[in-house]
C-alpha positions as CSV (number, residue, x, y, z in Angstrom):
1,X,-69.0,3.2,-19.9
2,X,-71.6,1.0,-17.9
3,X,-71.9,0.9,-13.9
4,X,-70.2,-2.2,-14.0
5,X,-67.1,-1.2,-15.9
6,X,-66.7,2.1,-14.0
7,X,-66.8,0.0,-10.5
8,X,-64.3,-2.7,-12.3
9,X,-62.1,0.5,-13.3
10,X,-62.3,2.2,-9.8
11,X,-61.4,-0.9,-8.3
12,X,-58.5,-1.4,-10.1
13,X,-57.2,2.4,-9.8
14,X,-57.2,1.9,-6.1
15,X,-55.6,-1.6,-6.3
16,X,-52.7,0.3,-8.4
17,X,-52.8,2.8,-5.6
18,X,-52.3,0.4,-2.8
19,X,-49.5,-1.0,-4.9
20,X,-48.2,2.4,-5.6
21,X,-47.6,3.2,-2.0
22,X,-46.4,-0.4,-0.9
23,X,-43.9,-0.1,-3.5
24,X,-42.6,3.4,-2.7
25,X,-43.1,1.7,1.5
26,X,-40.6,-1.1,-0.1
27,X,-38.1,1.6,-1.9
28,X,-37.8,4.1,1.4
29,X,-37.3,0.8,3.2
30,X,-34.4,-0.5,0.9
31,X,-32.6,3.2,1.0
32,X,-32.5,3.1,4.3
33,X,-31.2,-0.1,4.8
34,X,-28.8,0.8,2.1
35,X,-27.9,4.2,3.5
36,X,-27.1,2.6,6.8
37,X,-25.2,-0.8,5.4
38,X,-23.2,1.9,3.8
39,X,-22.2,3.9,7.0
40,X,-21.0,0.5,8.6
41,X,-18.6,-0.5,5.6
42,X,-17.1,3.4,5.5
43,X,-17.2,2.5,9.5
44,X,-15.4,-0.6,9.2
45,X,-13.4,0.8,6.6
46,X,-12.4,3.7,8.6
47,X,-11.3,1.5,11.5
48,X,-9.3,-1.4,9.4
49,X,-7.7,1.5,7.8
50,X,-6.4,2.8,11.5
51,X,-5.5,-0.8,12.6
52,X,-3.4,-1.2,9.5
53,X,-1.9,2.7,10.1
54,X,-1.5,1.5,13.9
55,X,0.4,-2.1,12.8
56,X,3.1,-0.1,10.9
57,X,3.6,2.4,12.7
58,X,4.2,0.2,15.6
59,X,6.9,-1.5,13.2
60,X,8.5,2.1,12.4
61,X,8.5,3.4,16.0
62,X,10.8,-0.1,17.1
63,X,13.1,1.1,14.4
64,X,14.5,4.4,16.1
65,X,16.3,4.8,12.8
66,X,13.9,5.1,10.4
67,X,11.9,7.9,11.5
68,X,9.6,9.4,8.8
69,X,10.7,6.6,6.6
70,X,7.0,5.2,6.6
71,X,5.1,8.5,5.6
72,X,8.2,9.1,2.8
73,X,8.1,5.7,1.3
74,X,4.2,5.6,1.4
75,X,3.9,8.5,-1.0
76,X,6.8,8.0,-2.9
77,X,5.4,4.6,-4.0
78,X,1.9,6.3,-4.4
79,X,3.5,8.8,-6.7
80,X,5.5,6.4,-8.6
81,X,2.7,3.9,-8.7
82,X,0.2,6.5,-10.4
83,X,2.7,6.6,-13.1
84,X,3.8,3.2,-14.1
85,X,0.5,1.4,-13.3
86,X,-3.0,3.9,-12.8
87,X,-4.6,1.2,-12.5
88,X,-3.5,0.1,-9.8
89,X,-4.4,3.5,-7.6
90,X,-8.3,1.9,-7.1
91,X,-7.2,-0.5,-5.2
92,X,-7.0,1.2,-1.8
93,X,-5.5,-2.6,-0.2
94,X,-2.3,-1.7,-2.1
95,X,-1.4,1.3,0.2
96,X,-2.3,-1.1,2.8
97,X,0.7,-3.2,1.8
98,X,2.9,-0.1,1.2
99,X,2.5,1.4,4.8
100,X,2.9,-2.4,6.4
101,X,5.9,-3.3,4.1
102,X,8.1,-3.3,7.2
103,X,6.0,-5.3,9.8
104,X,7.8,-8.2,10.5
105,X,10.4,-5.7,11.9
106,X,8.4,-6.0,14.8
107,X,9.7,-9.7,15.6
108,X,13.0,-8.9,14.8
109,X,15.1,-8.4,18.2
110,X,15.5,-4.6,19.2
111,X,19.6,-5.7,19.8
112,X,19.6,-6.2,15.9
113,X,17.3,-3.7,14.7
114,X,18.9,-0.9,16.7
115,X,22.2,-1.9,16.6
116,X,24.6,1.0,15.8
117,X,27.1,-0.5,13.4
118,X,26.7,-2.8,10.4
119,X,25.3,-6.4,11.0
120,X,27.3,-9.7,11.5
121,X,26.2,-12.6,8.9
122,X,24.5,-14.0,11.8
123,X,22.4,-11.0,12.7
124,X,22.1,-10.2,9.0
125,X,19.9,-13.4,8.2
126,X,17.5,-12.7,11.2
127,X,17.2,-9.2,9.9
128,X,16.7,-10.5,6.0
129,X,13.8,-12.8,7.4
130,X,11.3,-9.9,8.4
131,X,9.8,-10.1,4.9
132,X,8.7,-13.4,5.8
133,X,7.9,-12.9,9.3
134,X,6.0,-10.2,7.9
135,X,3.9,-11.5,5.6
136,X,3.3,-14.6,7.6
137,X,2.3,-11.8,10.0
138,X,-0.4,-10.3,8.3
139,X,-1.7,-13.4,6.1
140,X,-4.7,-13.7,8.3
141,X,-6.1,-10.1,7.3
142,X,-7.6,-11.7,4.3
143,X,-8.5,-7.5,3.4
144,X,-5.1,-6.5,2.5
145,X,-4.9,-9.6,-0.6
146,X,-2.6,-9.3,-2.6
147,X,-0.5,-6.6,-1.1
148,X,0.6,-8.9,1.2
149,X,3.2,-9.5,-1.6
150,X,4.5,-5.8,-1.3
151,X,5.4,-7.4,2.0
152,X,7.1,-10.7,1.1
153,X,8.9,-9.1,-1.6
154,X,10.3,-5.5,-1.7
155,X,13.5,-7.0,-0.8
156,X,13.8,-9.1,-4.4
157,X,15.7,-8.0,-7.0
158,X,15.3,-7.9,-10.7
159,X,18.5,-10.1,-11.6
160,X,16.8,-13.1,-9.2
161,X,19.5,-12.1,-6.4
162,X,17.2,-10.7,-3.8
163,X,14.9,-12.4,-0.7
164,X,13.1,-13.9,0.7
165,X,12.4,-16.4,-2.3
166,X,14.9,-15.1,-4.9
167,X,12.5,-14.4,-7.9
168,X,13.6,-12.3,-11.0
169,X,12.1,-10.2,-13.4
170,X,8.8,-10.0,-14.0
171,X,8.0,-13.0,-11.8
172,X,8.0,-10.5,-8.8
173,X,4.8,-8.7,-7.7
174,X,4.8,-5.4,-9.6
175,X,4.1,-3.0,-6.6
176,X,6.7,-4.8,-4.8
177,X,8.7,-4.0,-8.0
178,X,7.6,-0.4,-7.6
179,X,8.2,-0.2,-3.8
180,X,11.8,-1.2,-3.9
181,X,13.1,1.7,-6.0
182,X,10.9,3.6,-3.8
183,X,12.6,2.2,-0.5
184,X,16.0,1.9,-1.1
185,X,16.5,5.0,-2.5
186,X,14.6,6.1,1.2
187,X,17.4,4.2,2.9
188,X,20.4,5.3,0.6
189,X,19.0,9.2,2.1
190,X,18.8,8.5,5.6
191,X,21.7,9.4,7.7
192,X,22.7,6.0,9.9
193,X,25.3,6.0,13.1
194,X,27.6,4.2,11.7
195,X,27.2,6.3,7.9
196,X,26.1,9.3,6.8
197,X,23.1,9.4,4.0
198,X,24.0,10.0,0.6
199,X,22.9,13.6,-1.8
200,X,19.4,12.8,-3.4
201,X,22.0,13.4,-6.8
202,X,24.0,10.8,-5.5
203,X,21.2,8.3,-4.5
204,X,19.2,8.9,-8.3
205,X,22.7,8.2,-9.5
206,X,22.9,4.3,-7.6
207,X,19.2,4.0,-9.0
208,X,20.2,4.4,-12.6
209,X,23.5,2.4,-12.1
210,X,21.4,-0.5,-10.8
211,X,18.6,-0.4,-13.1
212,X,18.4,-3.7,-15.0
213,X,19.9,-5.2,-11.9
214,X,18.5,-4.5,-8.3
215,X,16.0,-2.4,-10.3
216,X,13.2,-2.9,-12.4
217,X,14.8,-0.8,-15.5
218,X,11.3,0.4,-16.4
219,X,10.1,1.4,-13.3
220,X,13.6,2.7,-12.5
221,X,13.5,5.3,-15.4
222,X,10.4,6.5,-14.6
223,X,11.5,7.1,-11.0
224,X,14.3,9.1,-12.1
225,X,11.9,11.2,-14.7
226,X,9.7,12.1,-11.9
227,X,12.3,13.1,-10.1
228,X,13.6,15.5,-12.0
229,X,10.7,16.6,-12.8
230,X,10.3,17.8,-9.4
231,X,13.6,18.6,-8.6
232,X,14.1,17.9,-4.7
233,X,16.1,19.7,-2.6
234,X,15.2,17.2,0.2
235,X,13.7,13.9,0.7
236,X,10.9,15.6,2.3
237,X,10.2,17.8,-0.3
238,X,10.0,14.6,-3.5
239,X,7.7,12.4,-0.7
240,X,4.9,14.8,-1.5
241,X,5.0,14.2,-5.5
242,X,1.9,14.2,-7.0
């Protein structure tokens, strides 16, 4: 090799060089910025998902019947949900909707809501409109998407005679679908002043009766199978299902 190809070569080894280390300068640079861009969205993550846990409880503690209703429902539908739809489980938004399925309680008056006897037809449509309420409630948190539905409509039914908007079938959202077996067999349990809750026996027995009806048949069955595959003694005991 001549003088002047070993300078040319030289030259060009320490250009590489210089590269080299502005490209690993670059790389440290982008993990960092990375690394930190990650701790704000687990940050911001964090506190939407306290806001949202904050927003229904809120809803829960104006209902002084329904205590533990929230937790209950929230991992029933989890449970339930991981066996209909897995897919559906990496979506973390849809909890969102599970645990705020009950907002728009919070506009509904306390003289209603805690009122200890069954509703008059009056009273009953202001309490049938905090599905609405409650989605209209939460629509700006663009976040929560589509579980907003779980919201609007875990009071349909699967004959097309439920509410807010009367849809049937498989035209209803299918967590909401999921949620109502979920939820009214939570309410059928709960002991009320003016009743007393019925046997988890008793309650699976109202789901079966009204699958193809209230219910989802479907998701009904499945509800029932992972119910006696646990075999509850207690609504406590099936809201931890896994």
């Amino acid at each position: 090799m001549n003088p002047a190809d070993a300078v040319e070569l030289e030259q060009m080894r320490r250009q590489l060089q210089i590269f080299a280390d502005d490209l690993r300068h670059i790389v440290g640079e982008e993990r960092h910025r990375r690394h930190e861009s990650e701790v704000a969205f687990r940050e911001l993550q964090q506190a939407y998902q306290d806001m949202v846990r904050t927003l229904a409880v809120s809803a829960e503690m104006k209902d002084t019947y329904t205590s533990g209703h929230l937790d209950r429902t929230y991992q029933f539908a989890l449970a339930l949900t991981r066996r209909v739809a897995p897919e559906l489980t990496a979506e973390p938004t849809l909890g969102y909707g599970y645990l705020l399925h009950d907002v728009g309680k919070i506009l509904i008056p306390d003289s209603i809501l805690n009122k200890p006897g069954p509703l008059d037809d009056d009273e009953w449509e202001i309490m049938a409109s905090h599905p609405l309420r409650g989605f209209e409630l939460v629509k700006p948190l663009r976040l929560l998407g589509d579980a907003a539905m779980v919201i609007r409509s875990h009071h349909e039914r699967w004959d097309g005679r439920g509410y807010p908007d009367g849809l049937k079938g498989e035209e209803i959202y299918l967590p909401a679908r999921i949620f109502t077996v979920c939820d009214t067999f939570d309410a059928m349990t709960t002991d009320r002043p003016y009743r007393k809750g019925q046997s988890i026996d008793d309650a699976l027995h109202e789901i079966d009766r009204h699958a193809g009806t209230q219910f989802d048949p479907e998701i009904a069955r499945e509800f029932l199978a992972l119910c006696e595959e646990r075999r509850p003694s207690s609504t406590e005991e099936l809201a931890f299902v896994r």
